[in-house]
C-alpha positions as CSV (number, residue, x, y, z in Angstrom):
1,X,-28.1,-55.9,-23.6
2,X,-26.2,-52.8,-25.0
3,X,-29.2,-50.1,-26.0
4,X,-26.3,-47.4,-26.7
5,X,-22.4,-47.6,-27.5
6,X,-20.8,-45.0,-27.7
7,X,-16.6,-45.4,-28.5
8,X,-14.0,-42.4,-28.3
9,X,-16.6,-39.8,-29.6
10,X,-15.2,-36.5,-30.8
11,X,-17.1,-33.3,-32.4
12,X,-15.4,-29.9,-32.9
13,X,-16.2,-26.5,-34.5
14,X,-14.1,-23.9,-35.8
15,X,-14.7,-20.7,-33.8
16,X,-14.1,-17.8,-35.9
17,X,-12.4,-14.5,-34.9
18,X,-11.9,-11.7,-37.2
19,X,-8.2,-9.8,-36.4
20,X,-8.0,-6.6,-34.9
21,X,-6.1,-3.9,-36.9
22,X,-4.5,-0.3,-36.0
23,X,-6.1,2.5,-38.1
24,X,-3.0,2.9,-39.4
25,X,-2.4,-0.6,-40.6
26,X,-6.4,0.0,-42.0
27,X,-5.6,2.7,-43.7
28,X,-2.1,1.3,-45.5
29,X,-3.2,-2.4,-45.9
30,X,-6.9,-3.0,-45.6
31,X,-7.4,-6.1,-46.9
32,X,-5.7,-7.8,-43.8
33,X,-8.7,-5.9,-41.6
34,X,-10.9,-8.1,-42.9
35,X,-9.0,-11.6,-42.4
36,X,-10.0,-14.1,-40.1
37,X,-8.5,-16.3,-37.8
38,X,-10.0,-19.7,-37.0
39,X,-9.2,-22.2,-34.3
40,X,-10.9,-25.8,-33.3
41,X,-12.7,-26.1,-30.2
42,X,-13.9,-29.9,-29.3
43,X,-17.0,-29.8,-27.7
44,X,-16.5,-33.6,-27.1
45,X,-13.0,-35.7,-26.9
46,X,-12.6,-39.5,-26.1
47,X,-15.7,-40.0,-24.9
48,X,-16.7,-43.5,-24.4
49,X,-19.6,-44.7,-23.4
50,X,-22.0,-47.5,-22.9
51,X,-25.8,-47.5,-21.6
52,X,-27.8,-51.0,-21.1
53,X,-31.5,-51.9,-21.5
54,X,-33.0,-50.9,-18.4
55,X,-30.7,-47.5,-17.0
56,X,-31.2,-44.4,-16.1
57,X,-27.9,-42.6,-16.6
58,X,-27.5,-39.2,-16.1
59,X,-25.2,-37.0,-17.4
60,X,-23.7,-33.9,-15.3
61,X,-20.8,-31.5,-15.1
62,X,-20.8,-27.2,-15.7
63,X,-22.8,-25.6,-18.2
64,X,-20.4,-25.7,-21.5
65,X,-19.0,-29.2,-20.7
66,X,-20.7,-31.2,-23.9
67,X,-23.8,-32.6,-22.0
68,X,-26.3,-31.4,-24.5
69,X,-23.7,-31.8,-27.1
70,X,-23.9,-35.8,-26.2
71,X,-27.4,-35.5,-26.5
72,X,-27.5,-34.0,-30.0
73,X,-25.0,-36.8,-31.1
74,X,-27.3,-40.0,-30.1
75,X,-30.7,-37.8,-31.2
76,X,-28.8,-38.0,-35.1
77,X,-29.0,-34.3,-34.8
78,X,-25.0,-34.0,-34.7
79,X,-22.5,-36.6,-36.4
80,X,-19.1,-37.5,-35.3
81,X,-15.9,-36.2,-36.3
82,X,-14.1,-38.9,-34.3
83,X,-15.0,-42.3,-33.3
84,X,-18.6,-43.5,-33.3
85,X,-22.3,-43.7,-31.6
86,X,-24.7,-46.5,-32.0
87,X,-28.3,-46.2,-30.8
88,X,-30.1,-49.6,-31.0
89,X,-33.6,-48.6,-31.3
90,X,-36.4,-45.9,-31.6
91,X,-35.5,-42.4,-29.9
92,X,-37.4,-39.8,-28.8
93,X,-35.3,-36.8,-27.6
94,X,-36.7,-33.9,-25.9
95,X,-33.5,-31.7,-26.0
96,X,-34.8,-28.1,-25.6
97,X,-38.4,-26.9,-24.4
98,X,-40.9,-26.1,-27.3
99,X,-38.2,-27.8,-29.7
100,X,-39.9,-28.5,-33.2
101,X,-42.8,-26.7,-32.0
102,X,-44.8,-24.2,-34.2
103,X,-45.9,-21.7,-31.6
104,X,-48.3,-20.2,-34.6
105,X,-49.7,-23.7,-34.3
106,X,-52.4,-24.7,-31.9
107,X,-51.4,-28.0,-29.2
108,X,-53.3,-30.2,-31.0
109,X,-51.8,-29.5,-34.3
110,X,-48.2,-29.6,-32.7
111,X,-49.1,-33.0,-31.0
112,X,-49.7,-34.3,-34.8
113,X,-46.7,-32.3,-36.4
114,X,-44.1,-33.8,-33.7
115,X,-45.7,-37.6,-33.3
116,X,-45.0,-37.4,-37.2
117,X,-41.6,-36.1,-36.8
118,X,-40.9,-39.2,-34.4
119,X,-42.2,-41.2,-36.9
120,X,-46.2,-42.2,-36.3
121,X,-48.6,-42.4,-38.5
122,X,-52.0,-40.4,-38.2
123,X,-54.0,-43.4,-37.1
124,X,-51.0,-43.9,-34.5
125,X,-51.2,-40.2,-33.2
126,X,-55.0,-40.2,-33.1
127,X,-54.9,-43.6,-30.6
128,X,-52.7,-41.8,-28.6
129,X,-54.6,-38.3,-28.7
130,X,-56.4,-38.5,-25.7
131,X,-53.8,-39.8,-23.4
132,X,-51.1,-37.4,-24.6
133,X,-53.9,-34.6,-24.1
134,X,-54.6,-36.1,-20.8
135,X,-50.9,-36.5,-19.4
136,X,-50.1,-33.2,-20.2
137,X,-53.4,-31.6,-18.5
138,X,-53.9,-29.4,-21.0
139,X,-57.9,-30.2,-22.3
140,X,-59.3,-26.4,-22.0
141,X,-55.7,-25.3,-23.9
142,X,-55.7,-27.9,-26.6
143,X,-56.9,-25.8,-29.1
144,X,-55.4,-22.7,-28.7
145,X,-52.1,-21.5,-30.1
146,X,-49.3,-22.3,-28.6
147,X,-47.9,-19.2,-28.4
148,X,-50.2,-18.0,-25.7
149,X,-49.1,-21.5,-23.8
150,X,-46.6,-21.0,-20.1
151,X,-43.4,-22.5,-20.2
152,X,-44.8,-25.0,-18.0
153,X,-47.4,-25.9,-20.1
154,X,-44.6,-25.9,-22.8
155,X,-43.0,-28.4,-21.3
156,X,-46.1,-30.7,-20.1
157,X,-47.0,-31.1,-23.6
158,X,-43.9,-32.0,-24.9
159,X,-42.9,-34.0,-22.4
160,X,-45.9,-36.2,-23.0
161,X,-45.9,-36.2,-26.5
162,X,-42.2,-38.0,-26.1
163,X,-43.2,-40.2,-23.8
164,X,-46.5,-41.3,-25.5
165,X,-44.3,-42.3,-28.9
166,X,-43.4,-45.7,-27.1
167,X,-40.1,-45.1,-27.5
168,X,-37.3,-47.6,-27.1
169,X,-35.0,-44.7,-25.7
170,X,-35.4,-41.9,-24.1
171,X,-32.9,-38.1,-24.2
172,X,-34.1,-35.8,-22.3
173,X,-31.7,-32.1,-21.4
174,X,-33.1,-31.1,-18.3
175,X,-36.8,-30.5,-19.5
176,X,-37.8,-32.4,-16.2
177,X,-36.3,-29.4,-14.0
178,X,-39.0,-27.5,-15.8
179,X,-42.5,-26.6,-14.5
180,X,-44.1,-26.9,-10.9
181,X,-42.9,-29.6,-8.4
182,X,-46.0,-31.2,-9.0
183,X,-45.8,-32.4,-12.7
184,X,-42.0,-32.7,-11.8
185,X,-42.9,-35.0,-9.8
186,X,-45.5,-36.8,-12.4
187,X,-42.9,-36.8,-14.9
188,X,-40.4,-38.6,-12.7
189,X,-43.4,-41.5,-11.9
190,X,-43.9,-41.5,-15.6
191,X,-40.3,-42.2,-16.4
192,X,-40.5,-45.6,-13.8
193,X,-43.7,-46.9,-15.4
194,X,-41.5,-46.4,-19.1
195,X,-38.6,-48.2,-17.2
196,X,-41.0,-51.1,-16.4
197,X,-40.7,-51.9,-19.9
198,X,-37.1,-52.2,-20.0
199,X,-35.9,-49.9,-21.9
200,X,-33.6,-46.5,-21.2
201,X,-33.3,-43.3,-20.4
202,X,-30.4,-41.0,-20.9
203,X,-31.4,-37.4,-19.5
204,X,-28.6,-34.2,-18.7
205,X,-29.2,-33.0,-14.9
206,X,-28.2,-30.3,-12.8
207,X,-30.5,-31.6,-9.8
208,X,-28.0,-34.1,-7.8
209,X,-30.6,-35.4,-5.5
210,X,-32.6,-36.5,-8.6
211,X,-29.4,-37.9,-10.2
212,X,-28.8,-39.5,-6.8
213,X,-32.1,-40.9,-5.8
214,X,-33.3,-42.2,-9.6
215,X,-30.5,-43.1,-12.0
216,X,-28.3,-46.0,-11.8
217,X,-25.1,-44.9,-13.5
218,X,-23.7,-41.3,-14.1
219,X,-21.1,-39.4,-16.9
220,X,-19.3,-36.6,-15.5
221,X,-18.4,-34.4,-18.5
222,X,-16.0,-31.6,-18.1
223,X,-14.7,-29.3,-20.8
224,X,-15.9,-31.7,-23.6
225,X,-14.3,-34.9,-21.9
226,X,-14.8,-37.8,-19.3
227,X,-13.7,-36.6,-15.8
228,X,-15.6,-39.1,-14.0
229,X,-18.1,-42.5,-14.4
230,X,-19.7,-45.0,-12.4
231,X,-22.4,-45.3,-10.5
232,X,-25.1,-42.3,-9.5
233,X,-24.1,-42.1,-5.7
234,X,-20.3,-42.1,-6.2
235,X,-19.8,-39.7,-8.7
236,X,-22.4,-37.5,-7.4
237,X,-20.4,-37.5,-4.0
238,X,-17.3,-36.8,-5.8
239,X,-18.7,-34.0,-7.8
240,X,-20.1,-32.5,-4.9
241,X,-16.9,-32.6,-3.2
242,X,-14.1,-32.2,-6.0
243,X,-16.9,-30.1,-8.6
């Protein structure tokens, strides 16, 4: 059963560049000193793609190739200006550490201000308190602001907040290659006993042994568009080799 479909997706931006004039030409025509120039850059092209109940696909390639970009698109956070994306179910995306955070804010009150931006009520965030407070082993913190919080500890409390939610899917950009080797580790455990109720996972990657060893399908993305797809072992060994 299809949880994502994703047909010949395309977003682009106009990237802006303001001309360079002589002092000369300044000086005799200065209104064309402060024309720009514009040209469109797709972040994404003709990407097709489709991810079933119970996968862990993976999405790789350089830094700039659209990853996060793909992200943003099935999250509702971007829209498409070709093609389509269809997300059948409830998503929780963790795209960027801290993201939606108020760092004035202490971890509890961020725990109730994202579990209502994903769409629980307050009874719903209050049954989940303790074991969102417990995944992310953060008790002694829990009440202070979150500014005075690691990265690490960042990242442990939003990563369990998304994962407490129940979601049906799950984005995540590389928030698991965050933190010590030891809630890395948790995270990736926690991600299997999620899986055990069929659902999916979508999650950008630079590690290739995680990619290898715990996803089932993977996207190659480069410069916006598809260079590779199929299963995690074979395009990992081609982007090792050809990347």
């Amino acid at each position: 059963m299809k949880v994502i479909e994703v047909n010949n997706l395309g977003i682009k931006y106009s990237l802006h560049h303001r001309r360079r004039r002589r002092l000369k030409q300044m000086i005799v025509r200065p209104g064309l000193f402060n024309r720009q120039e514009y040209e469109i850059f797709w972040a994404l092209r003709g990407v097709t793609l489709e991810v079933e109940r119970g996968e862990i696909v993976a999405l790789i390639g350089p830094n700039g190739s659209g990853k996060t970009t793909l992200l943003r698109v099935l999250s509702g956070i971007l829209f498409p200006d070709e093609g389509y994306a269809k997300v059948y179910g409830k998503v929780s995306p963790l795209l960027s550490l801290g993201l939606g955070f108020r760092f004035d804010l202490t971890g509890i009150d961020n725990i109730y201000l994202n579990g209502a931006l994903l769409g629980l009520s307050q009874r719903e965030i209050e049954r989940r308190l303790p074991a969102i407070i417990e995944f992310a082993e953060l008790e002694r913190f829990i009440d202070t602001p979150v500014r005075n919080y690691s990265s690490g500890m960042v990242s442990r409390l939003a990563f369990s907040i998304a994962i407490n939610v129940e979601p049906d899917i799950l984005l995540i950009d590389e928030i698991l290659e965050v933190g010590d080797s030891k809630f890395q580790e948790k995270s990736r455990r926690r991600m299997f006993e999620f899986m055990k109720q069929a659902q999916a996972i979508v999650v950008v990657s630079h590690d290739m042994e995680f990619v290898r060893n715990f996803c089932s399908k993977a996207l190659w993305l480069d410069a916006g568009r598809i260079k590779a797809m199929g299963t995690s072992q074979e395009i990992v060994d081609m982007y090792l080799t050809e990347g």
